[in-house]
C-alpha positions, 0 to 999 in steps of 0.5 A, a space after each residue: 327354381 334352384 341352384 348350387 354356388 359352385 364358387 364366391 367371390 368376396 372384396 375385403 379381407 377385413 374383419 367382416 370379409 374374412 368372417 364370411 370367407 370363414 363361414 363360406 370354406 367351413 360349409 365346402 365353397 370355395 372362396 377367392 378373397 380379393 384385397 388391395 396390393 400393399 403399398 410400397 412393394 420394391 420392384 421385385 416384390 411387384 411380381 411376388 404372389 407372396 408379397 402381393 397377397 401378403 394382406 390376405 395372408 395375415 388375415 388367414 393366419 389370424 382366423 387359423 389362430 383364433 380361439 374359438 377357431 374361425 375355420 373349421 379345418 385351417 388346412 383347407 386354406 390355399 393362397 
């Protein structure tokens, strides 16, 4: 029997989650990586994609900078 992954999900976008959200993008799956909402948004940052997103944000923008590269292309990434 086989089968194809079409999509991953993955809880965490520590150092471990990221990591394998990395190697995932890297090989074509897309991956939706999920993590806490910061705490202490003001009430109009509540319904801010950016804001909300703004853990995984900081964890794509380390793994585009690192040396050597954690993503193979850091333009495949979309949040």
């Amino acid at each position: 029997m086989s089968f194809r992954i079409e999509k991953v999900g993955i809880i965490g976008a520590g150092t471990m989650g990221g990591g394998i959200a990395a190697h995932l993008a890297n090989i074509g799956i897309p991956v939706v990586l999920l993590d806490i909402v910061p705490p202490n948004l003001s009430e109009a940052e509540k319904d801010d994609p950016r804001a909300r997103n703004r853990i995984v944000q900081a964890l794509y923008d380390r793994m585009a900078k690192a040396r050597p590269a954690n993503l193979a292309r850091a333009d495949r990434g979309d949040l």
